[in-house]
VEXBAVO-940535 format. One record per residue: x, y, z of N, C-alpha, C in turn; residue in three letters. Coordinates in steps of 0.1 Angstrom, whole numbers, plus 2048, in hexadecimal, padded with zeros to 3 digits. Atoms other than C-alpha are relative to their C-alpha. Last residue first. Layout:
XYZXYZXYZALA...
This chain:
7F08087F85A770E81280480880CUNK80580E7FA58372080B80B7F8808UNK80B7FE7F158F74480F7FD7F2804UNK7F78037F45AF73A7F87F0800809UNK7F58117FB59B72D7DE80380180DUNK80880A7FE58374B7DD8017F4803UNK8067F97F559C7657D87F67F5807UNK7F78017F65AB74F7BB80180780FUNK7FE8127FA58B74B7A98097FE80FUNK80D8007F95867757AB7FF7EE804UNK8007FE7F25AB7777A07F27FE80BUNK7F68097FA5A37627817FF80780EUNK8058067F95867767738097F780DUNK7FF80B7FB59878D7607FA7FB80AUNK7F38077FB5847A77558057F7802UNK7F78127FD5757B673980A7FC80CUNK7F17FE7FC5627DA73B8037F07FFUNK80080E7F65447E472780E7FF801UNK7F680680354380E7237FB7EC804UNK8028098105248217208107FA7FFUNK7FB7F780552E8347437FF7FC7F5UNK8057F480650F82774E80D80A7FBUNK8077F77F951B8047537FA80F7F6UNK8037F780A5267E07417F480F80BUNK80A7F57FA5367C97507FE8087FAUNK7FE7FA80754C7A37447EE810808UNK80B8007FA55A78975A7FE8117F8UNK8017F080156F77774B7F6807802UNK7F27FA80358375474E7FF80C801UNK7FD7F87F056574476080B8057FAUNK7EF80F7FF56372573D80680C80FUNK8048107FB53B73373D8107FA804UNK7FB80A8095487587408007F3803UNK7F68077FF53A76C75D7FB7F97F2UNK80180F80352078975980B7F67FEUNK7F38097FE51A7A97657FC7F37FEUNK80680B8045007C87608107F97FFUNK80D8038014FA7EC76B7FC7EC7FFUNK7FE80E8015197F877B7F37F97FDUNK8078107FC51581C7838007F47F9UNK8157FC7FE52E8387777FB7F3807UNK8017F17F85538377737F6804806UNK80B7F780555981277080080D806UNK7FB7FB8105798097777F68087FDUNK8007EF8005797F779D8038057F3UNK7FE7FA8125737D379F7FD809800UNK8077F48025737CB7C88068017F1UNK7F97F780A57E7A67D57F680B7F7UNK7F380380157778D7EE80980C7F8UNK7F67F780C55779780180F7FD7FCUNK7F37F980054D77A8168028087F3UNK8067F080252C76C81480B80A7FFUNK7FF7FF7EF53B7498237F980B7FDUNK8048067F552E7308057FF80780CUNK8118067FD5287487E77FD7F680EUNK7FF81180354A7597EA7F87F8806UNK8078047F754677D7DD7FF7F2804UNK80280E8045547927C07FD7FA810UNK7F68017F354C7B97C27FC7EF801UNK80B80E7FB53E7CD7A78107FA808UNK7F680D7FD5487F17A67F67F07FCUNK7F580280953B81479B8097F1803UNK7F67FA7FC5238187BA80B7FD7F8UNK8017F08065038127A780F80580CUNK8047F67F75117EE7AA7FC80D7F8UNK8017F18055187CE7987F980A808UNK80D7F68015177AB7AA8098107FEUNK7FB7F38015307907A77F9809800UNK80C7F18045297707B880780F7FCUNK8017F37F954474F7C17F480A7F4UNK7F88017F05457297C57FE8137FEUNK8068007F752B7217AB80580580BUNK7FD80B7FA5417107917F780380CUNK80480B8025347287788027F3805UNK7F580580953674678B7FD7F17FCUNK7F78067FB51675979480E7FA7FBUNK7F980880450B77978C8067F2803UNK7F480A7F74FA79379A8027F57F3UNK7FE8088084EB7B978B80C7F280DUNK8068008094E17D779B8027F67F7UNK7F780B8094EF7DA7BA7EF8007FAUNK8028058094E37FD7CB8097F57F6UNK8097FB8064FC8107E17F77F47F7UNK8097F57F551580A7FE7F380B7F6UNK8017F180E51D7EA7ED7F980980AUNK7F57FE80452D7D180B7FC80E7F1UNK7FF7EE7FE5127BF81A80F8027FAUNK7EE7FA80250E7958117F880D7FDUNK7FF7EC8044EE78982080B7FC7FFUNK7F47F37F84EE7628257FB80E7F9UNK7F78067FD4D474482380D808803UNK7F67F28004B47528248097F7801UNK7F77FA7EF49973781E80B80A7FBUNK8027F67FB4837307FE80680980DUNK8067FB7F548170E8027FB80D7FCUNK80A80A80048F6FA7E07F180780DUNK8088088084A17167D87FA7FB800UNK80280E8054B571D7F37F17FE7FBUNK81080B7FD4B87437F58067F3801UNK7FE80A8064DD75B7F57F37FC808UNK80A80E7F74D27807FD8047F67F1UNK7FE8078034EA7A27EE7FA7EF807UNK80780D8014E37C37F88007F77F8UNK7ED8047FB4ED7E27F18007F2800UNK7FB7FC7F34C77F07F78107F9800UNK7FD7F48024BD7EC7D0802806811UNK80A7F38024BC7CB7D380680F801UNK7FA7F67FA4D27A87CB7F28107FDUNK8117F08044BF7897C980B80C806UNK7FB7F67FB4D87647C87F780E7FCUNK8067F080A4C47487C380A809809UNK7FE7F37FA4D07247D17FE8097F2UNK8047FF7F64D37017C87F880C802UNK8137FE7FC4CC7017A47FE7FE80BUNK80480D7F94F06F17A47F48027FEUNK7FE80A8064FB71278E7FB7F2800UNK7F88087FC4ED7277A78057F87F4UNK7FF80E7FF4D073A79680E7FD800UNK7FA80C8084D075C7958047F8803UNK7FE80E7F84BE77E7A180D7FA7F1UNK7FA80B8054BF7A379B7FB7F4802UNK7FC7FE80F4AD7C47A38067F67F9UNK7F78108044997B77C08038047F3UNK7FF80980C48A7D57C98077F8800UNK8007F580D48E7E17ED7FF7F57F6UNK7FB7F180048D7D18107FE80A7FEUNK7F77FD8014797B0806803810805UNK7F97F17F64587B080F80E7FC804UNK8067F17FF45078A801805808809UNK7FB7FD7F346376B7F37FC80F802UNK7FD7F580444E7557DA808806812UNK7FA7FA7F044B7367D680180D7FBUNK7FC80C7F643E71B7BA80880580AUNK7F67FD7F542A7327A78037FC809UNK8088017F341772278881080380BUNK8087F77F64247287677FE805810UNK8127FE7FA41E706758800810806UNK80A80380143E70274A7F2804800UNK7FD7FB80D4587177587F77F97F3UNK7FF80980A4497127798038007F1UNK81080480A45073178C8057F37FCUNK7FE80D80846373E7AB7F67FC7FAUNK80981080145F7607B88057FA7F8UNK7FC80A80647277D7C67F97F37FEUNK8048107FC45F79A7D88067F67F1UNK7FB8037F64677C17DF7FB7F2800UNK80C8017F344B7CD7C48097F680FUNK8027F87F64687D57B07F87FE80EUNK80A7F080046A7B87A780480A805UNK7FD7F97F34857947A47FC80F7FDUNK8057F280447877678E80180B80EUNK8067F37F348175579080180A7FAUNK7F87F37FD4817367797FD80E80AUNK8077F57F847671477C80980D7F5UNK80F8087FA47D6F37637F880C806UNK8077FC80949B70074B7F17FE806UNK8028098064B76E97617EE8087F5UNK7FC80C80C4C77037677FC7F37FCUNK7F98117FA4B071377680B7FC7F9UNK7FF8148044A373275E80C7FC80EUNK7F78047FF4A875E76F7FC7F17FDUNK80880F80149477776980D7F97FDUNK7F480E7FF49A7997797F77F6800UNK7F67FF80248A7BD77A8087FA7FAUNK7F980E8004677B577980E8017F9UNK7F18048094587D57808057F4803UNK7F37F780243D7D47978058027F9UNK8057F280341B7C47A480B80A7F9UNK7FB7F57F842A79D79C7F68127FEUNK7FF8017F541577F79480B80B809UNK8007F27FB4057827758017FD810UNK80280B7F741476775D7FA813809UNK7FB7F67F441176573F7F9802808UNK80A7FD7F341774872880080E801UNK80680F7FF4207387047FB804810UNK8048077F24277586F27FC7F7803UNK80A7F47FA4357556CF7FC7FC80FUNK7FA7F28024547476B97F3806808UNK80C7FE8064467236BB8058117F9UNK7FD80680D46E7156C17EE8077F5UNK7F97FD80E47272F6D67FF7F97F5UNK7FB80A8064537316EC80A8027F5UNK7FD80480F45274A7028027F57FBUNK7F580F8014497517277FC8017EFUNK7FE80980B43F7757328067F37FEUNK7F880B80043A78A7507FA7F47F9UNK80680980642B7AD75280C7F3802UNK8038107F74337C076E7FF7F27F8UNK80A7FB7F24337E67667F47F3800UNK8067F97F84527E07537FC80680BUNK8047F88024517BD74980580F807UNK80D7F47F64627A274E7FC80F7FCUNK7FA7EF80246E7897337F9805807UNK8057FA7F44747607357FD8147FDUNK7FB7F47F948174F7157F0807807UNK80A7F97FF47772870E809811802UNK8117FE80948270F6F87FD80C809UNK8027F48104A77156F97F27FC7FBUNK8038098074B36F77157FC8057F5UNK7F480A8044C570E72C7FD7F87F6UNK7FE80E7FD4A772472A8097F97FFUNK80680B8084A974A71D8047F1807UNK7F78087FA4A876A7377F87EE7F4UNK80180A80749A78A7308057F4806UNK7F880B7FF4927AA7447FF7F57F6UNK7F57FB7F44857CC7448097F57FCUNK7FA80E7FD46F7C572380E80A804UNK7F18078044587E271E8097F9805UNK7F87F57FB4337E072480F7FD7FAUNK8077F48044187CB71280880C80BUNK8027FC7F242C7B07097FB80A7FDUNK8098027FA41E7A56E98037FE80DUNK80B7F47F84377A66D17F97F9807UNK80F8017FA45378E6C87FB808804UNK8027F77F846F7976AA7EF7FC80DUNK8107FD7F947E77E6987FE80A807UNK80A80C80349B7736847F57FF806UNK80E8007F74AD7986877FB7F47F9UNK80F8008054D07966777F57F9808UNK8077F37FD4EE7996877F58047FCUNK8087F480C5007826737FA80D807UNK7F280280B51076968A80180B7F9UNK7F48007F84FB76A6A980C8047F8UNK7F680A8044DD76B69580A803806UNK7F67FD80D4C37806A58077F77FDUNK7F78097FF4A377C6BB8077FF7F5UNK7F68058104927996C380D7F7801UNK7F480580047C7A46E07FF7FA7F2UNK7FC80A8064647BE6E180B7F9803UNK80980C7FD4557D76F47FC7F97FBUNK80A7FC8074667F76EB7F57F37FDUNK8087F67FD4777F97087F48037F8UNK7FC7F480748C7D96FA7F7808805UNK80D8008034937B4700800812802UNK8017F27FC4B07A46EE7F0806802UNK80F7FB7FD4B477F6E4803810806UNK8007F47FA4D77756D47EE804804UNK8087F28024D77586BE80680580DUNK8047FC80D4F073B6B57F980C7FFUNK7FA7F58085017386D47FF8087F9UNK7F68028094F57166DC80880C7F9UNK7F48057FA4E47216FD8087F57F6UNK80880C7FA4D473D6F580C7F67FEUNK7FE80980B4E575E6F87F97F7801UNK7FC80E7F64DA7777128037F77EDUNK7F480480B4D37A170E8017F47FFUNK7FA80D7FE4BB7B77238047F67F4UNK8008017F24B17DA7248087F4801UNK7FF80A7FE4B77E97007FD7F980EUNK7F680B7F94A98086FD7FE7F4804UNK8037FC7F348D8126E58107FD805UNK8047F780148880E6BE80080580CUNK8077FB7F449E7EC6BF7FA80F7FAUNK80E7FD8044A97E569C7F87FC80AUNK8047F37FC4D37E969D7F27F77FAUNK80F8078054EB7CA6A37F680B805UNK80C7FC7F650C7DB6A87F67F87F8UNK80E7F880C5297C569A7F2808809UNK80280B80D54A7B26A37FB8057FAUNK8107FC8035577CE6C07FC7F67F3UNK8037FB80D57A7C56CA7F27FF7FFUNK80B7F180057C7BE6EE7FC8057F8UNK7FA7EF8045997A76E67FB80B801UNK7F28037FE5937846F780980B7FEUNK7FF8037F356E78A6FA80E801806UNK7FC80D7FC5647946D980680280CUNK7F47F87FF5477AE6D980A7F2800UNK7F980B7FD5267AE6CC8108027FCUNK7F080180B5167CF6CD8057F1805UNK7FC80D7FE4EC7D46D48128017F7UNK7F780A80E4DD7F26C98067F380EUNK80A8068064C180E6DA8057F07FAUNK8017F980E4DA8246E87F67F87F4UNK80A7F47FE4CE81A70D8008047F1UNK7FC7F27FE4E97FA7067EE8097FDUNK8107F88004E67D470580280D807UNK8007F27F850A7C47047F48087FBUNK80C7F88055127A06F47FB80B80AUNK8057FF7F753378C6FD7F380B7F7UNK8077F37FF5467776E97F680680AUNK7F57F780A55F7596ED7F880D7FCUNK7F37F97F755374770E80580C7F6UNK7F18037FB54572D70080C80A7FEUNK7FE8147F852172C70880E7FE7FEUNK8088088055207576FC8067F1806UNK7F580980852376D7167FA7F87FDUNK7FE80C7FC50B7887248097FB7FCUNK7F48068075067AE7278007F0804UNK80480F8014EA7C473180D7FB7FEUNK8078067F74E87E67397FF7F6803UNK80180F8045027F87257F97FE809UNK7FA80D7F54FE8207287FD7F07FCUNK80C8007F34FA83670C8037F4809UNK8037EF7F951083D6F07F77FE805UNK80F7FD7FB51D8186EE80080E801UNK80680180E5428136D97EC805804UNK8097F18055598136F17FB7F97F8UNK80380181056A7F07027F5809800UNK80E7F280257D7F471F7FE7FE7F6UNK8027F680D5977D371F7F280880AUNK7FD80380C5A77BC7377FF80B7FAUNK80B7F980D5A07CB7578097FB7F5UNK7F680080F5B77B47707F68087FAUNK8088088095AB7AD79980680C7F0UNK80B7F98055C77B07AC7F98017F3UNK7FF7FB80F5D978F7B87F680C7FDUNK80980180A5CD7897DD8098067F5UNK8057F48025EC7837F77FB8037F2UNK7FC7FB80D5F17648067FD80E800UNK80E7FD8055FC76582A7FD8037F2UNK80080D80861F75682F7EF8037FBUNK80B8077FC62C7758408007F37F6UNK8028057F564C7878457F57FB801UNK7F77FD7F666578D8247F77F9811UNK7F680C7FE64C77B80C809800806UNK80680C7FB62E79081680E7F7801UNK8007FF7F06437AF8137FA7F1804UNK7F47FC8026487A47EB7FE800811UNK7FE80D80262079A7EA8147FA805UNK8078057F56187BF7F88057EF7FDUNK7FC7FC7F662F7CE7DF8017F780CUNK7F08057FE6237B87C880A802807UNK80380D8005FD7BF7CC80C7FA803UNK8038007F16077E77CB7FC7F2806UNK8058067FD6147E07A880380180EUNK80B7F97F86277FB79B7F27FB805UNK8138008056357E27877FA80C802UNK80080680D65B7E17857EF80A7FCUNK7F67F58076617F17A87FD8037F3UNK80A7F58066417DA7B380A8097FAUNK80C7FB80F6507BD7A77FF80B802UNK80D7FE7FE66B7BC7C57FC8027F3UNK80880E7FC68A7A77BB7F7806802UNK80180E80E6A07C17A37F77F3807UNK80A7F980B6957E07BE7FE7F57F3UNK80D7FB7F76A37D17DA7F68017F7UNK80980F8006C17C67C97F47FE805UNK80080680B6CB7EB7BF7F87F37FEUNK80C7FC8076C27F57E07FD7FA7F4UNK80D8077F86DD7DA7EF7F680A7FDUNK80280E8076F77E77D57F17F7807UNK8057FE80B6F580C7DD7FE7F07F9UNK80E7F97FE6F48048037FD8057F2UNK80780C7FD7187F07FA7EC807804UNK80280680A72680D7E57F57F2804UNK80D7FB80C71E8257FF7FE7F47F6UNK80F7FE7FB72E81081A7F98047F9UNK80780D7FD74B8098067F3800805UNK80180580E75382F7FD7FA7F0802UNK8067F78007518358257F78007F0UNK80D8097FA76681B82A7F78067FFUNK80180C8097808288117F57F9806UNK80A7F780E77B84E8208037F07F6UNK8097FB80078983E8417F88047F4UNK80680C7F97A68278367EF805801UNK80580680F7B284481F7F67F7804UNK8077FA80D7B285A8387FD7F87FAUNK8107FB7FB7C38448517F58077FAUNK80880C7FD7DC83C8377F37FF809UNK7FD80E7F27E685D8357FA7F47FDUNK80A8047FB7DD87080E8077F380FUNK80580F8007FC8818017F77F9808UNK7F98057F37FD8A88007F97EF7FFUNK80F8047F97F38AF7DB8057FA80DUNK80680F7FE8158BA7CB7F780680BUNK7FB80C7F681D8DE7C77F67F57FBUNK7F68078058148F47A08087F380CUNK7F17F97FA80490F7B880B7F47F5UNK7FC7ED7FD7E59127A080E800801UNK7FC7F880D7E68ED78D800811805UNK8097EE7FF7E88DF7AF8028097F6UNK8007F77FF7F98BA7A37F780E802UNK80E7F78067F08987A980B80D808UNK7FB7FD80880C87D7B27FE80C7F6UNK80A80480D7F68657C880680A7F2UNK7FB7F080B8148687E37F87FC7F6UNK7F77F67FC80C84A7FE8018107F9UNK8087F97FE7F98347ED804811806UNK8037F980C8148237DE7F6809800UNK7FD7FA80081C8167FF7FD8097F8UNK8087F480080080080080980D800UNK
């Protein structure tokens, strides 16, 4: 280390040598240089193993701390695929087609858009409503599209084409709701100011009606197995029908508030009814009994959903969200936040990959569905 001694540097003013650096000196302002270098190396590696630096992922932050002192999982956040434009007036309706690959969107602007599912891309509007659209549903090979309309019709389209293959009249108010049979003979439609319809598809014209609500019939919802269906009022009461004959095989009276939603369980155990008090009630079906409240919207839900394995619920809000739900404990798992406005209508993807919404900002939204499984896994395990 002698060499350190005299470093050989001149004072270009006075022209003397640079008084030679002590070894003490050097020793000190070398550990000093070490220290920084080593606190610039341990940020450096800090920053190359946490995601969130990368991401800006507040999930991975929190996943990244998890893996330093807990073992607790920590939820994936839920994903918006796509925003898909194209409505100038709000979407109301929305469903998916049986496999999974399109989705259909009933809008205030009078039209109908079919969208694909995987890209958000817009396929085609389907225009010859004279009112708004209310409700939307595929049948259950795909092939058509039913839509029911303010102007107090429904119309049944080609799925492919977009062309009108029928139109039925003879509700005598306008068609709030729809809902077509797992099996494709019959569609359901509520009225209004109450009416309530059964259709024949393969006849193309009414085959019942039924007069058993005072209200608006917000919500109709088929069994899976095509045999009952329900129906959720204003008039604060949810009934069960024979989809057949008609005849009312339960009803659940002085509800809260309207019953703006229902839907059938996948199992056909269970009805889920969401109202315009926030509010969310799971039934048993064969009874009629209460089985859970789930709380959590601090405004009007307007639309539910189940998943197609059954295990969890999504319901749409007039508070710009929907919020996923796990059908056995009632537990809130997870909040969908995008929409700017209220949340009018939701629907899961038969293969559960996507769960797709459509509100009053006339936007429908895509998201992934996964995190909403995976919230629901852990709760059960």
């Amino acid at each position: 280390m002698s060499h350190l001694r005299f470093l050989g540097r001149v004072n270009v003013k006075s022209n003397r040598p640079v008084a030679a650096l002590t070894r003490p000196t050097l020793h000190c302002r070398a550990s000093v240089v070490l220290s920084l270098l080593a606190l610039v190396t341990l940020s450096c590696a800090a920053v190359a193993v946490d995601p969130a630096a990368t991401t800006g992922d507040h999930a991975a932050r929190a996943n990244h701390r998890n893996q330093r002192g807990s073992t607790a999982p920590v939820a994936k956040p839920p994903r918006l695929l796509h925003v898909c434009r194209g409505h100038t007036d709000a979407v109301y309706s929305v469903a998916f087609s049986p496999d999974s690959r399109r989705i259909v969107s009933g809008s205030w602007d009078k039209t109908l858009k079919l969208w694909d599912a995987a890209s958000g891309q817009e396929i085609r509007t389907l225009q010859g409503h004279t009112d708004l659209v209310r409700s939307v549903a595929f049948t259950s090979d795909g092939r058509r599209i039913v839509s029911g309309s303010e102007d107090k019709t429904l119309k049944i389209w080609d799925a492919t084409a977009g062309q009108i293959l029928l139109t039925l009249e003879g509700q005598t108010d306008g068609v709030r709701s729809l809902a077509v049979s797992p099996d494709g003979r019959r569609i359901a439609s509520g009225g209004e100011r109450r009416s309530l319809m059964v259709w024949d598809t393969a006849a193309g014209r009414r085959s019942l009606t039924i007069d058993g609500h005072t209200d608006t019939v917000y919500s109709v919802a088929f069994s899976p197995d095509s045999r009952r269906f329900v129906t959720g009022s204003r008039d604060r009461t949810m009934k069960l029908w024979d989809a057949a004959t008609g005849h009312e095989i339960l009803a659940v009276q002085r509800l809260s508030e309207g019953v703006r939603s229902v839907a059938f369980s996948p199992d056909g155990r269970r009805i889920a009814s969401a109202c315009w008090d926030g509010t969310l009630k799971l039934w048993d079906a064969a009874t009629g009994r209460q089985a859970l409240t789930l709380k959590g919207h601090p405004a009007a839900i307007h639309c539910v959903a189940f998943s197609p394995d059954g295990r969890w619920i999504v319901s749409a809000s007039r508070d710009k969200t929907l919020k996923v739900w796990d059908a056995a404990t009632g537990r809130e798992t997870l909040t969908l936040a995008g929409h700017t406005a209220g949340v009018w209508s939701v629907a899961v993807s038969p293969d559960g990959q996507r769960i797709a919404s459509g509100g009053d900002d006339r936007t429908l939204r895509i998201w992934d569905a996964r995190p909403a499984r995976h919230t629901v896994q852990r709760s059960l395990d």
